[in-house]
Structures are given as C-alpha cells and as structure tokens.
N, C-alpha and C positions, 0 to 999 in steps of 0.2 A: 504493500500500500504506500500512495504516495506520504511523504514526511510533512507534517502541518507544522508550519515554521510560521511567525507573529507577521502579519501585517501591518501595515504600518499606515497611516490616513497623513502624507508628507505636510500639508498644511490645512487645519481645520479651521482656520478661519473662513479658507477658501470650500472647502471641500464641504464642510459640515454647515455653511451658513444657510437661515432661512429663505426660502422662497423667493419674500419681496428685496431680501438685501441681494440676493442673487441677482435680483432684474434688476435693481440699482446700480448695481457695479457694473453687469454686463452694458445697461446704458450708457454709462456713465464713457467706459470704452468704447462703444461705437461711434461717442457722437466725438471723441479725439482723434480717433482713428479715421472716420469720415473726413475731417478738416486736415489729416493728415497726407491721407491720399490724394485729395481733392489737391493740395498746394506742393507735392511733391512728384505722382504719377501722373504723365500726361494723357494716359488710356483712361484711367481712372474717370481723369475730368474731362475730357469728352466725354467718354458715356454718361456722367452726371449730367451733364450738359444735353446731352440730346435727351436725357428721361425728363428733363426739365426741372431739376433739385439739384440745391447746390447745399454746404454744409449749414448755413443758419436754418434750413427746413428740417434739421436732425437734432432733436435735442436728448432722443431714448429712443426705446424699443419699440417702441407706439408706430417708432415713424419709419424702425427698419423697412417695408413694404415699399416703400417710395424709390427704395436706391434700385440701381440698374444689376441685372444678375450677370456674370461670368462665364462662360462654361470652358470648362476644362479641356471640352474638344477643340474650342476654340482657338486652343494656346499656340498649337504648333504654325497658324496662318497670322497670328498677331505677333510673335516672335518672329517669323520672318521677315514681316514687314517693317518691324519694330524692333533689330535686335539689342541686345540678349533677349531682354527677358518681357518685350513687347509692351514698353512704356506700362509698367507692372510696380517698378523698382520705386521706393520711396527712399533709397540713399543711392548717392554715387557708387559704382559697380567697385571700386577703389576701395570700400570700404569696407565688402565682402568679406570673410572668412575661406569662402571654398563656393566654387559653381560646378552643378554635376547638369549632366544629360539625361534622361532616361527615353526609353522609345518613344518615337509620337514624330518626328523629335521635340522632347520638351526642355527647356532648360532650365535649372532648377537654382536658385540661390539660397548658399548659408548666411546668416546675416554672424555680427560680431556676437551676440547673444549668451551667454551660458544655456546648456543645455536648451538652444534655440527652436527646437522642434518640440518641447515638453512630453517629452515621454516619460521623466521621470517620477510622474505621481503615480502610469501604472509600474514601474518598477517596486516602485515600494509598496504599493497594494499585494503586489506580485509577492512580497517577503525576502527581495532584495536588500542588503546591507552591508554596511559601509563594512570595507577589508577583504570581502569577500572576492575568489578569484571566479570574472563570467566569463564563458565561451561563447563569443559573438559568429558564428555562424552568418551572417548576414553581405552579402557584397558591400564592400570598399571601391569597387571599380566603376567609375562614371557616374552611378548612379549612388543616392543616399541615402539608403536602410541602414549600411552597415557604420554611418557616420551617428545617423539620427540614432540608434541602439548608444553606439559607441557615448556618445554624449551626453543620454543621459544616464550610464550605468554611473560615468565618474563624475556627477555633480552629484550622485551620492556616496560618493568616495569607494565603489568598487574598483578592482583591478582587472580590465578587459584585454583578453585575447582577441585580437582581432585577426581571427581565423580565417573568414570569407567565405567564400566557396567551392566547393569540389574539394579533391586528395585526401576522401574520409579515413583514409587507415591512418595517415599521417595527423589529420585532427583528434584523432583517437589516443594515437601515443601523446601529444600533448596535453591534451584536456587532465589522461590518466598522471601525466609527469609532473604537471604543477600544481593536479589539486581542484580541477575547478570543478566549484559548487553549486554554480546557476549558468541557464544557456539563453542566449538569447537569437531569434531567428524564425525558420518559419519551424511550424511543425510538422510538415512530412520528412526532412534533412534534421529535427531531432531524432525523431523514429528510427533511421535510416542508418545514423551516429551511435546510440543503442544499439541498437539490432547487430554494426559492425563490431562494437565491442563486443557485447556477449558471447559473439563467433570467434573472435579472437582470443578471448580467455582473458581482457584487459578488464579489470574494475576501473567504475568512473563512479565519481561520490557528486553527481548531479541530483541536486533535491528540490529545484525552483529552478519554469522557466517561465519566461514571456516570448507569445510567438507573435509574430504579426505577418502579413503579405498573403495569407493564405485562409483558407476556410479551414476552422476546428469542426471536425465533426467529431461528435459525441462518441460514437465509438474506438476514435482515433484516441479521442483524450481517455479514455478509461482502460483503455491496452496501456498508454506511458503511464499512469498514476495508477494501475494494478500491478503490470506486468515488472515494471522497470523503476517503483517506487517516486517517480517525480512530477509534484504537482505542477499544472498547469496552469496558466492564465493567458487568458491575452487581449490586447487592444488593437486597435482600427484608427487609421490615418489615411494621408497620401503623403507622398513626396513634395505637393504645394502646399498643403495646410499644416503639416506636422499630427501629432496625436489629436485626434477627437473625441475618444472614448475608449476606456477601458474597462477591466470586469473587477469586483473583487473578490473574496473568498468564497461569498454569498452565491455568487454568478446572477442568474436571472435576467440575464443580460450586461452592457454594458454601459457605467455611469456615465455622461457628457463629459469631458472636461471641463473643469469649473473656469479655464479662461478661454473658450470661443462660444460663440455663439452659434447654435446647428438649427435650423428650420429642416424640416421635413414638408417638402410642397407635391403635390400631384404633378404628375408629370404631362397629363393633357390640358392641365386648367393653370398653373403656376401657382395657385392657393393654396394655402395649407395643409395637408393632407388629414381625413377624417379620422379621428381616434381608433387604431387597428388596423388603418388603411395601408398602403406600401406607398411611401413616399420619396423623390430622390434628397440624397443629404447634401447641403446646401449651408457652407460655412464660412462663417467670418472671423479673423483673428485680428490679435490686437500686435502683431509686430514691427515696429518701425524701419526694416529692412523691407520687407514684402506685407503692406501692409491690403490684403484678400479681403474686399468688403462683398459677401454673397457669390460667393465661389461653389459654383455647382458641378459635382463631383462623377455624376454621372452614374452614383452607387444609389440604390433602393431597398430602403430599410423601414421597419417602424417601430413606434415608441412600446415601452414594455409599458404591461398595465401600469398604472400607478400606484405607489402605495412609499412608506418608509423604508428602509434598507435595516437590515442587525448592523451593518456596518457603520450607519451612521454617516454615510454621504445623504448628501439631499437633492443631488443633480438628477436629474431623469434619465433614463434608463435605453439604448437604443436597443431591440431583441436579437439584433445581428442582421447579417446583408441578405438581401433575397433575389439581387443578380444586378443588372445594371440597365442603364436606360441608353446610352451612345451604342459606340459599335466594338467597345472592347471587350474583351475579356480577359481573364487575370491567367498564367498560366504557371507553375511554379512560381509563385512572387511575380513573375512579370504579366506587364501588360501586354497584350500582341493585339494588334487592331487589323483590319481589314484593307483599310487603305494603305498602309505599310506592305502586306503583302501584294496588292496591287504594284506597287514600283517596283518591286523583284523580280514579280512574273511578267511583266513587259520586255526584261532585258534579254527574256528566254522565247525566242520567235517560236519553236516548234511548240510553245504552248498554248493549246487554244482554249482551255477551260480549268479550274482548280475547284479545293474547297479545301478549306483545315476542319479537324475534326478534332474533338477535345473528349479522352473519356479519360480513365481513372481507373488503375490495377492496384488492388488494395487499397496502400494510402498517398499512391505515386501518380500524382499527373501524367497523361501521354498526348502528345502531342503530334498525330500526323496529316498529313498533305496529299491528297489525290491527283493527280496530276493526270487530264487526256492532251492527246498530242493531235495538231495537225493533221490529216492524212495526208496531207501534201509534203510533210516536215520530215528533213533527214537527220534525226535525233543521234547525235553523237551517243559512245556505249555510257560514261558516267554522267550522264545527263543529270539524273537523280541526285549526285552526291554533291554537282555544280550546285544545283537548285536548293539544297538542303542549308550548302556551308552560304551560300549569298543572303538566304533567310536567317540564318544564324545572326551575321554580322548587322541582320538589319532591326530583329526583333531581339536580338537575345537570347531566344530559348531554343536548344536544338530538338529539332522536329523530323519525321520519319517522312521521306518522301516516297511516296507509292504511285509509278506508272500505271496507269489502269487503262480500259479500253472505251472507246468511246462510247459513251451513253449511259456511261458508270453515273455521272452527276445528274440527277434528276435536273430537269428544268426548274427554272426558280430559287433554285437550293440556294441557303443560305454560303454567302461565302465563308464565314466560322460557326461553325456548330458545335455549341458546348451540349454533350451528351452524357457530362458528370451526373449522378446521383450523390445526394449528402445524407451521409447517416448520422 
C-alpha cells in the first residue's frame, strides 16, 4: 500500500480563505492585471480595443465577461505575425529567465519569477518536503514540464534530478543510487520506471509523486499505490498558464488554484457553463511577464459538486478533463495536432490520404499513422521510416507508420482519432 506521508496546505491564507475574500482578491488581480496588459501587451490592447473595454471598465469579477477571450489555437498565427510571443509579453523578452517551444509551434516564456508557473502548492499537497531527493522524469528539452516541475520542487527546498526522458534502466540506477523519495512526471513513465526496477532487482524508496501531462486513470493509480507502494496525486496546467489545479489527499477532484482565475464557458454559446455541464477551461493569471487575461485552453472539464473539503481548501473543485474542444490531442504528454501533420505529409508527394490513430496498451499510449499512397506514386522502399522520423521532429512523439491500401481510410474520417478508453 501506498505510504500516507503529511500534506501540507503551503499557504492558508490563500488556500483556506473564504468564499467572498477569494473573489476579493481574485478581483482585486484582474483589474491590475487588466491595466497591466492593456499598457504593456500590444495584442492585449487591440483586442480590448476592438471588444470595446479598456481597463477603467474593470474594477472585479463582475466585469471579467467584458474582456476579449484568447484561444490557444490561436497562438501559433499571432506569434508568427507577432514574434516571439505575439504581442502577448508584458516585459521586455531581455528580461526572460528561459523561452521554450512546444509543438503548434508555440513559444513559450519563463518570466524572472520564483517558482513562476506555481506548481508548488500541488507539490506540497502532494507530501513533498523540503531535503527531500525528487526524480523529475519530465522533458528539459525545448519545451517546459521539466523546468515548471523543476521549479517548483526547489522553492520548496527539495533536491531534483533532472532526469528527462527516455534511458529508463539508466534512470533506475540513479533514482536507486541517490535515494530519491518523490517522482515527478507523467504517470504512465512512473509505471514504466517501476515496473523497470522490479525487473531488474533494483529497490527504489519512491513514496510520493505528482504526475501531470497525462490522464490518471483510476486503475493506473491503484496498480502504483497497491502494487509499488507510492501515492499519487496530480495537477492540471498548460505550458501558457502554469498550474491550474490540483488534487489533494481527499481527491474528489481537483482544487482551482487559489491564484488564477478559471471560468468554465460552453463551448457553442461562450456563457458559463450549467452546473454538471462540460465546459472548456478558460484562464486568467496574474503574472507580470505573460500576463493571460481569459486564455482558452481548448480543454473540457467540469466543476465537482460543491460542498467543503476534510482538507480544508475552499477553492472549487475541477472533476478532471473530459477531452478537448480545438483539434488537438494530448499524446504521451504531448500535444500532436492535425495541422502539424498536414505540413509533413505535403513534403511526401506519393501520399495521397492519412489518418493518426490514438489507442492505448495497458497504461502506454500508441500512436500510429495510416498512410494510402498515390496509385500513380513510385514510393521509394523506406518511405515509412522517412515519414515516421519527419513526424517525429515535427510533433515530438514517435508514431508507427503503417502503408495501407487504398480505401483503408473511410471517407470523412477524422484526421486524428483518439480511440483511448479511461478506466
């Protein structure tokens, strides 16, 4: 059985406050942060500008409705026109700490901030604690899971490996050589990390993680916190907004974080979404590097019933994601989108039709490619392997390419079809 180690509620003024002092404060940040964007982002204030509201129309959450919404698929056609970061930025890029990519292509800015993506309230919900050695299992490369983990394991003064990804035997001997006691990462690569130790005969003294990038399904967390003793938890972000929400020991869902603001709106109507409804999450923060006023994420979720927590947070509660509204989909931790695979298969003339297909063997994402060819088209022999490594370097996740025969792709067919089941 998983080990129950003390949680920790990292600031209870924030996390424990009432109701109204909650929408106090959260006001009280929108309407600095509005005046902020408005005088420092120039995307910002055009769209204020064309919604017809500028920052004296904002004085609280009354008036959040008014401002102009973002969307996330948006980003990679406002960045290019606008680069870096598509007149987005409320500091000079100079000021930065670290800029990553991730697929789309999106660009991604760290601002100077401590712990500037705040993931550190779920860490310590999680039972993370200071001295403690973590195995960050998350990418370092281009993209920022494995910075935003990274940052906030040490503004609670843990000691992080920053592991990465892939060369599991090799993560195994070190996790086992220096001791460490928490993982951070997704949870099918903790599974996987497990699973390589106990094959190998290595003990690993892992007793607390936090996963993020990936779907926990309930039977995945009760194989790690029966079979392999290590509780789970985890929280929900993106790479533009930082942490959103996390869970605590209770579960029941995950609490909001006490410093953004999350709407949940219908995705036909842009109103609110009705109590139990699936809504997409639609978030504003308060950071003065990227300062996100209604930033729509493209993810569909909704609120858990309402009621008090044993834990003693008072945020409300999201039930977890229920799939997404643009055209991506999440594939180990990454995002892989359709248009993306569109510029690949253009470079490959004998191809005249695809489809990516998403299922799931055990607790292992898969990811393959159907591929019909031209009949006219004189397909060199590693066509497949071309088409496989050029998708790699474009989406990031390597996918199985499969030649099939014409007529394999239904008409109509979805270009990505997620055919995951979540237990």
């Amino acid at each position: 059985m998983a080990t129950l180690r003390p949680s920790t509620v990292l600031d209870p003024a924030l996390e424990k406050q009432p109701p109204e002092a909650r929408r106090a404060f959260l006001g009280e940040r929108l309407r600095s942060t509005v005046a902020h964007a408005f005088a420092t982002a120039p995307q910002a204030r055009k769209a204020m500008a064309e919604a017809g509201v500028s920052p004296r129309d904002v004085s609280g959450l009354d008036d959040l409705a008014k401002l102009p919404i973002t969307r996330k698929d948006d980003l990679p056609a406002l960045q290019a026109a606008e680069p870096p970061f598509g007149g987005l930025l409320g500091v000079e890029p100079g000021q930065l700490a670290r800029i990553f990519m991730s697929p789309g292509p999106m660009f991604d800015p760290q601002g100077a901030a401590d712990d500037f993506w705040r993931f550190r309230h779920g860490l310590a919900a999680a039972g993370f604690r200071r001295g403690e050695i973590v195995h960050n299992a998350a990418s370092y490369h281009l993209t920022p899971l494995g910075f935003m983990l990274d940052a906030a394991a040490r503004s609670l003064g843990c000691v992080v490996i920053p592991a990465g990804v892939g060369q599991t035997e090799l993560q195994v001997k070190v996790a086992a050589h220096v001791g460490a006691t928490a993982y951070l990462g997704t949870p099918s690569f903790l599974h996987t990390l497990l699973g390589k130790a106990r094959e190998a005969g290595t003990p690993l003294r892992i007793e607390a993680a936090f996963v993020v990038a990936e779907m926990l399904p309930e039977s995945l967390r009760a194989e790690l916190e029966t079979s392999f003793g290590v509780r789970v938890l985890q929280g929900y972000g993106t790479a533009d907004l930082g942490c959103l929400a996390y869970e605590c020991p209770e579960k029941g869902g995950w609490h909001l974080h006490p410093e953004a603001i999350v709407e949940l709106l219908d995705p036909a109507s842009g109103e609110p979404a009705a109590p139990g409804q699936p809504g997409e999450v639609v978030a504003t923060i308060f950071d003065e590097a990227y300062p996100l006023v209604r930033f729509a994420t493209g993810d569909l979720s909704t609120l858990a019933p309402p009621g008090p927590c044993p834990c003693g947070r008072t945020a409300p509660k999201l039930s977890g994601l229920l799939g997404r509204v643009g055209d991506g989909v999440k594939v180990k931790g990454m995002f892989v989108r359709a248009g993306q695979m569109d510029g690949v298969m253009r470079r490959f003339l004998a191809v005249a039709r695809y489809r990516a297909v998403v299922t799931r063997d055990g607790h292992q994402d898969h990811l393959a490619y159907e591929v019909e060819l031209a009949a006219t088209a004189a397909a060199p022999a590693d066509l497949g392997e071309r088409i496989s490594d050029a998708l790699r370097d474009e989406v990031k996740v390597r996918g199985e390419v499969r030649i099939v025969p014409a007529g394999t792709i239904p008409d109509g067919a979805k270009k990505l079809e997620d055919r995951r089941v979540w237990k």
